[in-house]
Wavefront OBJ file of the C-alpha trace (Angstrom):
o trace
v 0.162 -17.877 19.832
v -2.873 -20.213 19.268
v -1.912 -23.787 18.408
v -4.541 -23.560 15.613
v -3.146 -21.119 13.835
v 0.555 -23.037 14.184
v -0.560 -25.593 12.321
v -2.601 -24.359 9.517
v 0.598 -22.384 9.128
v 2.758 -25.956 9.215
v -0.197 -27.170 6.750
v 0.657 -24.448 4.611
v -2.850 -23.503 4.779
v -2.949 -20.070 7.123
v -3.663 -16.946 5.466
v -1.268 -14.292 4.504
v -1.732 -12.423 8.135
v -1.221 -15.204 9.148
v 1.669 -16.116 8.138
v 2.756 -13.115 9.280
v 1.980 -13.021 12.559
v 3.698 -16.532 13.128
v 6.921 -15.174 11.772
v 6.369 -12.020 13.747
v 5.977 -14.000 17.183
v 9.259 -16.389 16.146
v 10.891 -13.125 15.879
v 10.042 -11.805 19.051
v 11.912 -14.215 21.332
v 14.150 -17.350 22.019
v 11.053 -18.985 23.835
v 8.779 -18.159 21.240
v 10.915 -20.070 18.377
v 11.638 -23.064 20.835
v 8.075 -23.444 21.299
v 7.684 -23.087 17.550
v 10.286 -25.927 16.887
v 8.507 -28.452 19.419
v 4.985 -27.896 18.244
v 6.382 -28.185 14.266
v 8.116 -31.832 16.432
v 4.483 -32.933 17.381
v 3.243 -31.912 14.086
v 5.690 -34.047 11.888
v 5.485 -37.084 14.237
v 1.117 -37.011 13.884
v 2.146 -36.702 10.225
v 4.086 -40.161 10.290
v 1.898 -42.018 12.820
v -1.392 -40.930 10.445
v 0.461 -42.730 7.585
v 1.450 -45.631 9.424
v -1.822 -46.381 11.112
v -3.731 -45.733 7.627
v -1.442 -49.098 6.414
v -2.267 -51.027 9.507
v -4.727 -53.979 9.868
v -7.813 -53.685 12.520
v -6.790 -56.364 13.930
v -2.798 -55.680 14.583
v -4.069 -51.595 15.903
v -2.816 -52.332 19.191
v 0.439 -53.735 18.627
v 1.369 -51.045 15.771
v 0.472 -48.088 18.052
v 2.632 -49.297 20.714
v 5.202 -49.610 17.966
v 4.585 -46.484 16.866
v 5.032 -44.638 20.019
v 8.377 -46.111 20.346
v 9.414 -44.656 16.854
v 7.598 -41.586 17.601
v 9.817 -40.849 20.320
v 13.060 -41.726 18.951
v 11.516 -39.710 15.315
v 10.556 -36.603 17.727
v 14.120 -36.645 18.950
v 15.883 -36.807 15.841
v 13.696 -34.183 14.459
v 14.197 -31.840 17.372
v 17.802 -32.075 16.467
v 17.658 -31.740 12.995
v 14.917 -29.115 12.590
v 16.580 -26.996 16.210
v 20.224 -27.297 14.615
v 18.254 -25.628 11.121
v 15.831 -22.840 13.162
v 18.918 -21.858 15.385
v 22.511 -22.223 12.747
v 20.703 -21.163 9.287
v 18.190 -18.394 10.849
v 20.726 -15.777 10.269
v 21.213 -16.961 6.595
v 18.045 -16.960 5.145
v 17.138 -12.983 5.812
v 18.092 -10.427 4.115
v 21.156 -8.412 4.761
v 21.609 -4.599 4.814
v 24.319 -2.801 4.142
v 25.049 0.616 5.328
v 28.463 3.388 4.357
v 28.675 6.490 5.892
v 30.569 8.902 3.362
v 33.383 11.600 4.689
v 32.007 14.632 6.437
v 29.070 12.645 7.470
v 28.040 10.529 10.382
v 24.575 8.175 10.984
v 22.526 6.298 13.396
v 20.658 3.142 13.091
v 18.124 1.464 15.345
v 18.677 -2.484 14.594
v 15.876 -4.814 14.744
v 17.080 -6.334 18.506
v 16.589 -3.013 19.871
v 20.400 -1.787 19.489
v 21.405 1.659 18.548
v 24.435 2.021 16.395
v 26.407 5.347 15.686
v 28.302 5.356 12.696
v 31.210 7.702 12.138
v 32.683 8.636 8.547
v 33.388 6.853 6.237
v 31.943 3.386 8.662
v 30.186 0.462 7.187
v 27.855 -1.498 9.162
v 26.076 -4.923 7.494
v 23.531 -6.335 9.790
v 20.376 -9.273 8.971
v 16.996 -7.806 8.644
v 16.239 -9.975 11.925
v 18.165 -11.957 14.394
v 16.896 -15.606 14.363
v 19.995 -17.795 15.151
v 21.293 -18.369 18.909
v 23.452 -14.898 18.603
v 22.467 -11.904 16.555
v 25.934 -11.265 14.200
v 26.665 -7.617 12.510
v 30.167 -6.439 10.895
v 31.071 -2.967 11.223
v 34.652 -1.378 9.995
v 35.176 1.802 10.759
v 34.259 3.959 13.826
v 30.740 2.670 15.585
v 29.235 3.856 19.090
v 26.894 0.766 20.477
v 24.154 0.910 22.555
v 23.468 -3.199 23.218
v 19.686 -4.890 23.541
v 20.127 -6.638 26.655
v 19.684 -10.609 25.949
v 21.496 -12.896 28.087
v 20.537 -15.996 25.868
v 21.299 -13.912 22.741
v 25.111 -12.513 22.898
v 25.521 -9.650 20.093
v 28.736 -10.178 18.235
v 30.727 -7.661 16.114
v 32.856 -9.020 13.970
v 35.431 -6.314 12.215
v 38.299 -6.573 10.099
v 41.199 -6.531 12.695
v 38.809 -8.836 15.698
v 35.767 -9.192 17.195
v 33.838 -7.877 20.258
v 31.076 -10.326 21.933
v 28.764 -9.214 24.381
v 24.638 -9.485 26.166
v 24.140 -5.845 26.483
v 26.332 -2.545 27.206
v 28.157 1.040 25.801
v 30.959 1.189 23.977
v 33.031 2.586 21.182
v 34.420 0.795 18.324
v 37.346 1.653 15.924
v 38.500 -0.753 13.180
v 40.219 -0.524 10.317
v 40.966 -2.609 7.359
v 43.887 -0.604 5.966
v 45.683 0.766 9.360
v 45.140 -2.818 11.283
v 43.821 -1.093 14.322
v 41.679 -1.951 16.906
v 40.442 -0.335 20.134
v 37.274 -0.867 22.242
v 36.470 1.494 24.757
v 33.779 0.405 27.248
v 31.570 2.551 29.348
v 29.026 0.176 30.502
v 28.782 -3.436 31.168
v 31.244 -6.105 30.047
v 33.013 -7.498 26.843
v 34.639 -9.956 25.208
v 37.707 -8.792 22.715
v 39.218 -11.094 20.576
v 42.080 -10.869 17.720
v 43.080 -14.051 16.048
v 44.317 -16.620 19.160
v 44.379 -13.719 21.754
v 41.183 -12.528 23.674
v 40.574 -10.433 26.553
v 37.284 -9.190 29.077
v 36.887 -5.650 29.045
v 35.782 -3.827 32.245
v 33.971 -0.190 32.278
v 35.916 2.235 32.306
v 38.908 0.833 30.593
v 40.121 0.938 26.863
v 41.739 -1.972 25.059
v 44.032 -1.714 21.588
v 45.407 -4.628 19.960
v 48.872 -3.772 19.265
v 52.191 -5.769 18.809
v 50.198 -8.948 18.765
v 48.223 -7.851 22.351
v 45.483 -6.265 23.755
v 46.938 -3.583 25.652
v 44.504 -1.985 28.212
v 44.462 1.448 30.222
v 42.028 3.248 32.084
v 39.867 6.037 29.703
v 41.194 9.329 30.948
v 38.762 11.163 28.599
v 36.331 10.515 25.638
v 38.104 13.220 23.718
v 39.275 10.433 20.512
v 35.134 9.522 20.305
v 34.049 13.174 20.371
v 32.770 12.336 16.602
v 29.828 11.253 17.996
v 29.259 14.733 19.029
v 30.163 15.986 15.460
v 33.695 17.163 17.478
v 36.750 16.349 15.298
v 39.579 15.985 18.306
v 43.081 15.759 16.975
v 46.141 15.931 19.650
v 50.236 16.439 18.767
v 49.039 15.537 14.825
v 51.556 16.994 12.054
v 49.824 18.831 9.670
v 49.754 16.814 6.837
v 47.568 14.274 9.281
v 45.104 16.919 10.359
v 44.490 17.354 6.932
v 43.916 14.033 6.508
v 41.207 14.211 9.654
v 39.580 17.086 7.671
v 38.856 15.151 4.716
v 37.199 12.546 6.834
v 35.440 14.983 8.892
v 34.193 17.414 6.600
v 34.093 15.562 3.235
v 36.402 17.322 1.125
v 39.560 16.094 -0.599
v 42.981 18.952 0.321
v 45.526 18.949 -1.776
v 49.126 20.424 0.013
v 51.373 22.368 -1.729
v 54.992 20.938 -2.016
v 56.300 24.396 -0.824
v 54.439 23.795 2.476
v 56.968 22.914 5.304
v 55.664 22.301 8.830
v 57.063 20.783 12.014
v 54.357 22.181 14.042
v 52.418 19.449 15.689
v 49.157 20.836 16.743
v 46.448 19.825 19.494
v 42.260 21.307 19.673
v 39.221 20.381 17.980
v 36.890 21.762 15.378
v 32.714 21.307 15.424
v 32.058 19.733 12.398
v 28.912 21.999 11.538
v 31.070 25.257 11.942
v 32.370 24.018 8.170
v 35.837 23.171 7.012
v 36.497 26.635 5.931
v 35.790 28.224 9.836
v 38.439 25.416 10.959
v 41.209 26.132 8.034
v 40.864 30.226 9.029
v 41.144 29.265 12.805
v 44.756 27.450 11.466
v 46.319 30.492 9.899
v 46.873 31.985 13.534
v 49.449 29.502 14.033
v 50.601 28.356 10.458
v 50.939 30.610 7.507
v 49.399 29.379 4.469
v 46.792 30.020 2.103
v 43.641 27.662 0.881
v 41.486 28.072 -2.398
v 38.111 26.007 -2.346
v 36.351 25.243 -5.499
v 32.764 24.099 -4.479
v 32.012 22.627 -8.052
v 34.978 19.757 -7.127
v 34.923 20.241 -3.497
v 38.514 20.332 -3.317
v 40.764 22.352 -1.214
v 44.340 23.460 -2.218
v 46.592 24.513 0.603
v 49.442 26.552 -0.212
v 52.281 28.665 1.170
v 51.791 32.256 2.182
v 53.142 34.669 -0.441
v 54.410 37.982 2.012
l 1 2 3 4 5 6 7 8 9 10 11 12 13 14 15 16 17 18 19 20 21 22 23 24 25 26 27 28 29 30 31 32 33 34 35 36 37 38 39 40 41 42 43 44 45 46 47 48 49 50 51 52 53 54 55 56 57 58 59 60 61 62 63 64 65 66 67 68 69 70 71 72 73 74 75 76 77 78 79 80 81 82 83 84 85 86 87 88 89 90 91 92 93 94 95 96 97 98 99 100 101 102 103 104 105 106 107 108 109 110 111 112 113 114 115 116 117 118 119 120 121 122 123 124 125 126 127 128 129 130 131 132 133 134 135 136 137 138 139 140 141 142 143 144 145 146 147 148 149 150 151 152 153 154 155 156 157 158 159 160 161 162 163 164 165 166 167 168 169 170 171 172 173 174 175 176 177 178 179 180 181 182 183 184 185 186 187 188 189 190 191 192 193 194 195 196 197 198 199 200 201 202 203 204 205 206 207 208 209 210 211 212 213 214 215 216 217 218 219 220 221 222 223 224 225 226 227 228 229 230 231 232 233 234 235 236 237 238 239 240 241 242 243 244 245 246 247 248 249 250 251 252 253 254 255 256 257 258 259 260 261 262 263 264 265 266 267 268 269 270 271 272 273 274 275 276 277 278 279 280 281 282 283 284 285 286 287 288 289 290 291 292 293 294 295 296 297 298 299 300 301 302 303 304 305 306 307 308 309 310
């Protein structure tokens, strides 16, 4: 970036692409908004040595500009605090933030302005700055999120969520948090994390899956992806009652199933379903092992499961 153009843009006298491309090249890197902070330094301590010398005597020059330096120094110091501590803490604050829900039967990526990609599962929210511009770039998600990480080593990504927070430079992982069911689980497949849930915190190695539970991060070694198959459009269910795997329809496939009071199952049931194959190919594959009957009305998109009348 040309120094010139810096400071017509600190004399609030650079054009419009200008001004643009200064914010542009802050945006672009740590070293390019440290740089940014010491030239705006310089530029405030010429400001107050042009104001004192234009009050100083001929004759006293010498002996104010030594002055001066000294103050200059300590002025440039205090400055680099204050206007550092504002450029790095209150970056994040000042930019817009987005806001993003993924309805039921639905799923969505994002690319985030660091470079990260973000998979959101159903009925996810994700809110995220339009830029990162503070010492670590901050997003909440709740819900179920797959995250490809921007590598930044002076930059960790943090993810805060209802039930804890994840804090990392760059890696692969899965996310599930939820508000109303307290969970929390973080399964990594590349690089490392930090987990954390109120006082307790934990690293996270590949290949290993962490849930906070009881109070504690419990961790075990990932056997099989087959719980983050969403991200496939694959709704996995294992030993689930039937009243739950209802419940994992509605999510999946974005309908709302009512269940007959006359239906009685203790069958616990295991598979998966493709979510573009529909709800209705998944509810016909059912009635091989369970005997009921649905109705669908499209208008309401509601489903109404009841018993099978022989």
């Amino acid at each position: 970036m040309k120094i010139e153009t810096l400071y017509k843009y600190f004399n609030n006298c650079a054009t419009e692409e200008e001004r643009k491309e200064v914010v542009a090249w802050v945006q672009a890197s740590p070293e390019n908004l440290k740089e940014f902070c010491r030239e705006r330094n310089i530029y405030n301590a010429l400001l107050l040595s042009t104001d004192s010398i234009r009050h100083t005597q001929y004759d006293f020059r010498r002996h104010y500009r030594i002055q001066l330096l000294r103050i200059a120094s300590v002025v440039i110091l205090l400055l680099a605090v204050a206007f550092g501590s504002f450029c790095f803490t209150m970056g994040d604050r000042i930019v817009p933030i987005y806001s993003l829900s993924v309805p039921a039967g639905n799923s969505n990526t994002l690319l985030l302005p660091d470079g990260t990609k973000v998979w959101l599962n159903a009925e996810s929210t994700i809110k995220y700055p339009s830029s990162f511009l503070g010492l670590q770039r901050s997003i909440e998600i709740e819900g179920e999120a797959y995250l490809e990480v921007a590598h930044n080593r002076w930059r960790p990504f943090i993810i805060n969520t209802p039930n804890g927070q994840v804090k990392v430079l760059g890696t692969k992982f899965y996310l599930s948090s939820n508000s109303e069911e307290k969970d929390f689980m973080v399964s990594l497949i590349e690089g490392s994390v930090k987990i954390s849930s109120g006082d307790k915190s934990a690293t996270l190695k590949p290949g290993y899956r962490a849930q906070f539970k009881d109070g504690e991060f419990k961790q075990s070694v990932i056997r099989s992806l087959e719980t983050e198959l969403w991200k496939n459009g694959i709704y996995y269910f294992k030993d689930k009652p039937f009243d739950e795997l209802m419940e994992g329809f509605e999510k999946c496939f974005g309908v709302k199933i009512s269940i007959d009071q006359e239906i009685k199952s203790t069958e616990r049931y295991t598979g998966k379903f493709y979510r573009y194959n529909g709800v209705q190919h998944a509810l016909q594959a059912l009635q091989h092992d369970f005997d009921f009957d649905f109705k669908w009305n499209k208008e309401f998109n509601t489903i109404l499961i009841t018993a099978k009348h022989k």
